[in-house]
C-alpha positions as CSV (number, residue, x, y, z in Angstrom):
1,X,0.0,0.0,0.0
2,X,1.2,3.2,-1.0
3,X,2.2,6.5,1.4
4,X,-1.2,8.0,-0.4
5,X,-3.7,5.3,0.5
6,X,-2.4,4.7,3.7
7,X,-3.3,8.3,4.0
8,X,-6.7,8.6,1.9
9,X,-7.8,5.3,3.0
10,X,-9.5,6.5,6.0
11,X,-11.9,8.5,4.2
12,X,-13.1,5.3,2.5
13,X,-13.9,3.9,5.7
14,X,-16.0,6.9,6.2
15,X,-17.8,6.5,2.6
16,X,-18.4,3.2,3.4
17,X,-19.8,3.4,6.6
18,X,-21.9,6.2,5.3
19,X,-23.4,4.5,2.6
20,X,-24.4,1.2,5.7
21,X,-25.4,3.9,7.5
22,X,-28.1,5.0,4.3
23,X,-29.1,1.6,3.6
24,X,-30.4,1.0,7.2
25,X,-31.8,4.5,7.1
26,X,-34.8,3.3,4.7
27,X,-35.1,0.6,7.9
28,X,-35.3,2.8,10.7
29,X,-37.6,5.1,9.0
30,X,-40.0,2.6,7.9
31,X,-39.6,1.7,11.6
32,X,-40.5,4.7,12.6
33,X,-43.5,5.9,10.4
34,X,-45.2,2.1,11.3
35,X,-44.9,3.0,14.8
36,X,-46.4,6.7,14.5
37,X,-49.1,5.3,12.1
38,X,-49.7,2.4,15.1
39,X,-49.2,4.8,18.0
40,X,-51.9,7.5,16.6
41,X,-54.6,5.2,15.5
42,X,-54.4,3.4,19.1
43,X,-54.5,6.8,20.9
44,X,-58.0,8.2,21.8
45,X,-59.5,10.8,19.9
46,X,-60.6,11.5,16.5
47,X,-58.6,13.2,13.8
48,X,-61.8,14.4,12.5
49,X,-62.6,16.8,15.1
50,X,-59.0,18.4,14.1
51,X,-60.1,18.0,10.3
52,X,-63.3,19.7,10.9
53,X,-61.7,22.9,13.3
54,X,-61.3,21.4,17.0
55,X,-63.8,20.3,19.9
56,X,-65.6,24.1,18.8
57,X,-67.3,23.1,16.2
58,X,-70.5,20.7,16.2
59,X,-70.3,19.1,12.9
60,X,-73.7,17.5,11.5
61,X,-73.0,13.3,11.0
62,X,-73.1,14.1,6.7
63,X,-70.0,16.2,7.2
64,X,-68.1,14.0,9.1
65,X,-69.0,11.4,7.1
66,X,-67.7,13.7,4.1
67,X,-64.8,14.5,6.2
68,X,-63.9,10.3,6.4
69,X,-64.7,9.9,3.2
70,X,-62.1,12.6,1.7
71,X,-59.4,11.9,3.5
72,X,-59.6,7.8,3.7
73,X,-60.4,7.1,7.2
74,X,-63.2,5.2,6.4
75,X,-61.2,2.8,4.9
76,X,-60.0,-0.6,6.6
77,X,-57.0,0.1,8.4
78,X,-54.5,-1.8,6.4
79,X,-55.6,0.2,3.6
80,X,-55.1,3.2,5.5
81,X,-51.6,1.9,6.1
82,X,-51.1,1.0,3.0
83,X,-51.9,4.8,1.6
84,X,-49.8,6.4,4.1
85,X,-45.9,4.3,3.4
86,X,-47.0,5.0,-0.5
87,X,-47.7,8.5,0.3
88,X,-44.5,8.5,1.9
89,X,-42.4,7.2,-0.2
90,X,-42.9,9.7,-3.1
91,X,-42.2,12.0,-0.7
92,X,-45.6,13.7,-0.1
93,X,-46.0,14.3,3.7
94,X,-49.3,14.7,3.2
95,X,-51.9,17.7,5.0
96,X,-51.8,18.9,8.2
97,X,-55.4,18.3,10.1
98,X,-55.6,20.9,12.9
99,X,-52.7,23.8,10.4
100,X,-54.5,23.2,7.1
101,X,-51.3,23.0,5.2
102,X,-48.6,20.7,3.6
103,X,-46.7,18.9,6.4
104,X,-43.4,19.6,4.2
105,X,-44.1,23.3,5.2
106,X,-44.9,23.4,9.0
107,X,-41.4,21.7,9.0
108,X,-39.8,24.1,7.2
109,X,-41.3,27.1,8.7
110,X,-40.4,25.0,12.2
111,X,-37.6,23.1,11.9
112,X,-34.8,25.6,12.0
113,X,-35.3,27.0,15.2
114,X,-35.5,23.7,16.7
115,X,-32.2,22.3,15.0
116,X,-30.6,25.9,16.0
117,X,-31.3,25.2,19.9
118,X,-29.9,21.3,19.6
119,X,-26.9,22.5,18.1
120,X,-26.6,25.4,20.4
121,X,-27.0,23.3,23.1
122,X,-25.0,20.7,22.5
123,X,-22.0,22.8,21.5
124,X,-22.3,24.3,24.7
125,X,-22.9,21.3,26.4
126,X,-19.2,20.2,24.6
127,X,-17.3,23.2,25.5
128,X,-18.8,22.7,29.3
129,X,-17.8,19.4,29.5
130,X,-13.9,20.3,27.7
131,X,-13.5,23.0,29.7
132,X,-14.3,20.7,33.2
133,X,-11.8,18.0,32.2
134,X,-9.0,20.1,31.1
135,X,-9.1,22.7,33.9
136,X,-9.3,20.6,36.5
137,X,-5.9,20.4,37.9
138,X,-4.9,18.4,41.4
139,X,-6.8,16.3,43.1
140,X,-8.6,18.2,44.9
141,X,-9.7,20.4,42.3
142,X,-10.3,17.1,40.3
143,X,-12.8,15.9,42.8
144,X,-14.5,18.8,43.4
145,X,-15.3,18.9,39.2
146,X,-16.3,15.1,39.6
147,X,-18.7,16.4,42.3
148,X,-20.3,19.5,40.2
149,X,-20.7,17.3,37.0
150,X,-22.7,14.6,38.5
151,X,-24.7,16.9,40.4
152,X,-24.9,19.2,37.1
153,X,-25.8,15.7,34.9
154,X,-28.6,14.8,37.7
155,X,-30.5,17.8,37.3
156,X,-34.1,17.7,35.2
157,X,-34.1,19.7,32.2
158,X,-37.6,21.6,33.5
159,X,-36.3,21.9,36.6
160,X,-33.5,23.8,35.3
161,X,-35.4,26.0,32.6
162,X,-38.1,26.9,35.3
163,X,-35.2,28.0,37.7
164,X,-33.3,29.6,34.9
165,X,-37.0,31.6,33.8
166,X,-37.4,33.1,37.3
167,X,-33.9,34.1,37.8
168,X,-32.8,35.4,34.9
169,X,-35.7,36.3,33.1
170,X,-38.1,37.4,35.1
171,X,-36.1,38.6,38.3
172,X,-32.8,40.0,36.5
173,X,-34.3,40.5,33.2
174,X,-31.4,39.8,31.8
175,X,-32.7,37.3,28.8
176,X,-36.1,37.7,27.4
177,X,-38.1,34.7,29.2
178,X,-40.0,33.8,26.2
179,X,-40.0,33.7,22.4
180,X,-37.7,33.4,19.1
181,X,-36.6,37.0,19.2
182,X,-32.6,36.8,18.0
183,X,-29.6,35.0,19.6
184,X,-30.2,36.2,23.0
185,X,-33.4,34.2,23.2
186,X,-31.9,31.6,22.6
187,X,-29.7,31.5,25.9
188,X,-32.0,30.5,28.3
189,X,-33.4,27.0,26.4
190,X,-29.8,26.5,25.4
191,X,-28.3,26.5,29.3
192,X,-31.4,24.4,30.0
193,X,-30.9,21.8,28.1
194,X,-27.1,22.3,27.2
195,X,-26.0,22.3,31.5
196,X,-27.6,18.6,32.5
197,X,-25.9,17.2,29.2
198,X,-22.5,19.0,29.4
199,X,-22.3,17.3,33.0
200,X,-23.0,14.0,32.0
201,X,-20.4,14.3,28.9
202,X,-18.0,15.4,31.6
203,X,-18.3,12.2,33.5
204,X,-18.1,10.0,31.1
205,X,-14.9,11.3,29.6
206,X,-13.3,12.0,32.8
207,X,-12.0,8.4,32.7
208,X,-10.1,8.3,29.7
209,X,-8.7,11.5,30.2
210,X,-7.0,10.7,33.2
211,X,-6.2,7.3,32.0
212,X,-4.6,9.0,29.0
213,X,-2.5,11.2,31.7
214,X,-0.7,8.3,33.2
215,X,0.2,6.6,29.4
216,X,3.9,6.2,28.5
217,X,3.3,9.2,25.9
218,X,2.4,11.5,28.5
219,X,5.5,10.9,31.0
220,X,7.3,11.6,27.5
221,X,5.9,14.5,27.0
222,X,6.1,15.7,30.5
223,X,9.9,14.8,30.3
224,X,10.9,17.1,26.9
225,X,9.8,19.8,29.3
226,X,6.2,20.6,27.5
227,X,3.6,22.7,29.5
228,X,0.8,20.4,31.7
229,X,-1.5,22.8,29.7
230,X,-0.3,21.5,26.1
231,X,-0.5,18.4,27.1
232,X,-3.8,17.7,28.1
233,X,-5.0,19.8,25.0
234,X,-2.9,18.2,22.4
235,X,-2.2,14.5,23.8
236,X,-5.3,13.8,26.5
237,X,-8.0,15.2,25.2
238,X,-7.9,13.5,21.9
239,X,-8.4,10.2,23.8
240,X,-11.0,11.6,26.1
241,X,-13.0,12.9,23.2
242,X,-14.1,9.2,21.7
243,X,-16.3,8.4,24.6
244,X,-18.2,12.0,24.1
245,X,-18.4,11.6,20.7
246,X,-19.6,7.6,21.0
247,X,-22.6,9.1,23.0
248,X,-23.0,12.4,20.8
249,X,-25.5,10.7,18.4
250,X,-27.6,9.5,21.5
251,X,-27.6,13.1,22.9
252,X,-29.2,14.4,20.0
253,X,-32.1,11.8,20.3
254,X,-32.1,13.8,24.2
255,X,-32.0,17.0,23.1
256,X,-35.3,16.5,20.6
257,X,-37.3,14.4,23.4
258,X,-35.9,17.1,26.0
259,X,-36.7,20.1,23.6
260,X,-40.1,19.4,23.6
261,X,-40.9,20.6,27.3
262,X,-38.1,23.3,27.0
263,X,-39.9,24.9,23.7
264,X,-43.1,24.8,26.1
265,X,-41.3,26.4,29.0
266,X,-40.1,28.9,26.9
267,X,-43.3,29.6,24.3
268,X,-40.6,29.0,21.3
269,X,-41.5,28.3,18.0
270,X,-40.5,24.5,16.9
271,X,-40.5,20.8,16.1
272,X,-41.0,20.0,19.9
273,X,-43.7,22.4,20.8
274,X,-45.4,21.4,17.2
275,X,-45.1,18.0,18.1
276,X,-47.1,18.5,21.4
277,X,-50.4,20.1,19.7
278,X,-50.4,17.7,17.1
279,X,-50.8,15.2,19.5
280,X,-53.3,16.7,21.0
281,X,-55.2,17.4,18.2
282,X,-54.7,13.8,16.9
283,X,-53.0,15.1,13.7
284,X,-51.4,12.2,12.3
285,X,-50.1,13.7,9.0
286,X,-48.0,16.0,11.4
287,X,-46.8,13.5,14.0
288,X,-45.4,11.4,11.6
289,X,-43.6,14.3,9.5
290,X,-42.1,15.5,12.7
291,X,-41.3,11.6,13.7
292,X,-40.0,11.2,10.5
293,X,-38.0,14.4,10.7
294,X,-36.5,13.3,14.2
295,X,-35.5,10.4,13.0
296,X,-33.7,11.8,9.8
297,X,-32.2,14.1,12.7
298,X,-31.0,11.0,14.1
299,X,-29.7,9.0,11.5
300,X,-27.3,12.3,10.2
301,X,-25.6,12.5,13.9
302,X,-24.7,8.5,13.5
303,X,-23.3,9.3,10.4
304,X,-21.6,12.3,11.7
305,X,-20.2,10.7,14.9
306,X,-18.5,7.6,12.8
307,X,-16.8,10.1,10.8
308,X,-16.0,12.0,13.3
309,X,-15.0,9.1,15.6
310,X,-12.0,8.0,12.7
311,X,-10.8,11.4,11.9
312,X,-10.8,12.2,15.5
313,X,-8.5,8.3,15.8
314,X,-7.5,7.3,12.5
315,X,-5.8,4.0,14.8
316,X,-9.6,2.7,14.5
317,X,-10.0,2.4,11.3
318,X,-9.1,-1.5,11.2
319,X,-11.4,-2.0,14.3
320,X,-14.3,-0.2,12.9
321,X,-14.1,-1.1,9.3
């Protein structure tokens, strides 16, 4: 093998494992629009009273019956079923019940503020949970960090954002306590969600890092006289960093299941706080976009965290091919 494929040949191993990654993507989305088909037709309630303009309205038994009849739900239910994967798979996400428009569009008029909080959050959560394990010199100091990021990795995200609400934004008034209005908004949910999750990515790279301080690399290191601080940046951290970013694809399915509360909290526009009404309203159309969009969600951070996990160790690539 050649000095240039030993050098290129890890970003094979990253198309490759993108393109298994794709393939069980169709799987886990078929998954996942079965069991938000299964979940909404077993849930009580009917999606007519959305169709029709909520529990307001007292519909006469010819326009329900109309209102069935258009949209298929007098059908049997393995028709319905049937409908609803071939509506999906030529992309068409169908009608909202309760909005009165295209799915495709409540997610795009949605979706963006929702994916700017997860990756606000979970960037902060990162830089938390760096800046605990590399700062954290001696033993006591060590030890007291261990202490603060399992009591920080304990604490309920509603908990939080209802604490955070009172004291900063409605005592101090420092952030506005509600709303989508610009960056500084955005702080509030971000903390919420971003301080319980940078705790617990603390914790669970605390134990490679210090087991990458005591490796024969390290003492070398230490020897040719370079600073403590360079050390742990450059040499530790990397190996600390796998753990974190084993467990980054997982935090993103937390961030969206957590979101949904937070973007109630906080009277935010997004996925979460759509995904709520719509299942209250029994709007299956919209549940399963937003499940479907979740899952999409999902399946790009795997992909992103096996890249990420080779180019961060390229040593892995024979172990992970």
């Amino acid at each position: 093998m050649t000095a240039l494929s030993r050098r290129t040949w890890p970003f094979g191993l990253i198309a490759r494992k993108i393109a298994r990654r794709l393939a069980n993507a169709v799987l886990v989305l078929l998954a996942a629009a079965s069991l938000a088909f299964a979940a909404l037709h077993l849930t009580p309630g009917d999606p007519v009273t959305a169709i029709l303009g909520g529990g307001t309205q007292t519909p006469s038994p010819e326009t329900i019956a109309a209102a069935r009849h258009e949209y298929g739900l007098d059908r049997p239910i393995s028709v319905q079923f049937g409908l609803y994967i071939a509506r999906l798979a030529s992309g068409n996400l169908g009608q909202s019940f309760s909005q009165h428009m295209p799915v495709a569009d409540v997610l795009r008029a949605q979706g963006p503020a929702t994916l700017a909080l997860m990756a606000s959050a979970l960037l902060t959560a990162w830089l938390l949970a760096v800046l605990s394990i590399v700062f954290a010199v001696g033993r006591r100091t060590t030890a007291f960090a261990r202490t603060t990021e399992t009591f920080f990795a304990g604490l309920p995200q509603f908990w939080l954002a209802i604490l955070l609400l009172w004291a900063l934004g409605f005592e101090l008034q420092i952030f506005p306590p509600a709303g989508n209005r610009g960056l500084r908004s955005l702080v509030l949910p971000t903390l919420s969600l971003a301080i319980p999750l940078g705790g617990f990515l603390a914790r669970v790279m605390r134990d490679s890092f210090d087991l990458a301080l005591h490796e024969p690399f390290i003492l070398t290191a230490r020897a040719r006289g370079t600073p403590e601080w360079l050390i742990r940046l450059r040499h530790a951290l990397r190996h600390a960093l796998l753990p974190g970013i084993s467990l980054s694809a997982w935090a993103v399915g937390a961030l969206v299941g957590n979101g949904v509360v937070i973007e109630m909290i906080f009277s935010r526009r997004g996925i979460g706080r759509e995904l709520f009404l719509a299942v209250m309203t029994h709007d299956m159309p919209l549940v399963s976009g937003i499940i479907l969009f979740i899952a999409l969600v999902y399946i790009l951070a795997g992909i992103a965290t096996d890249a990420l996990y080779v180019v961060v160790d390229p040593r892995l690539k024979a172990t992970r091919s």
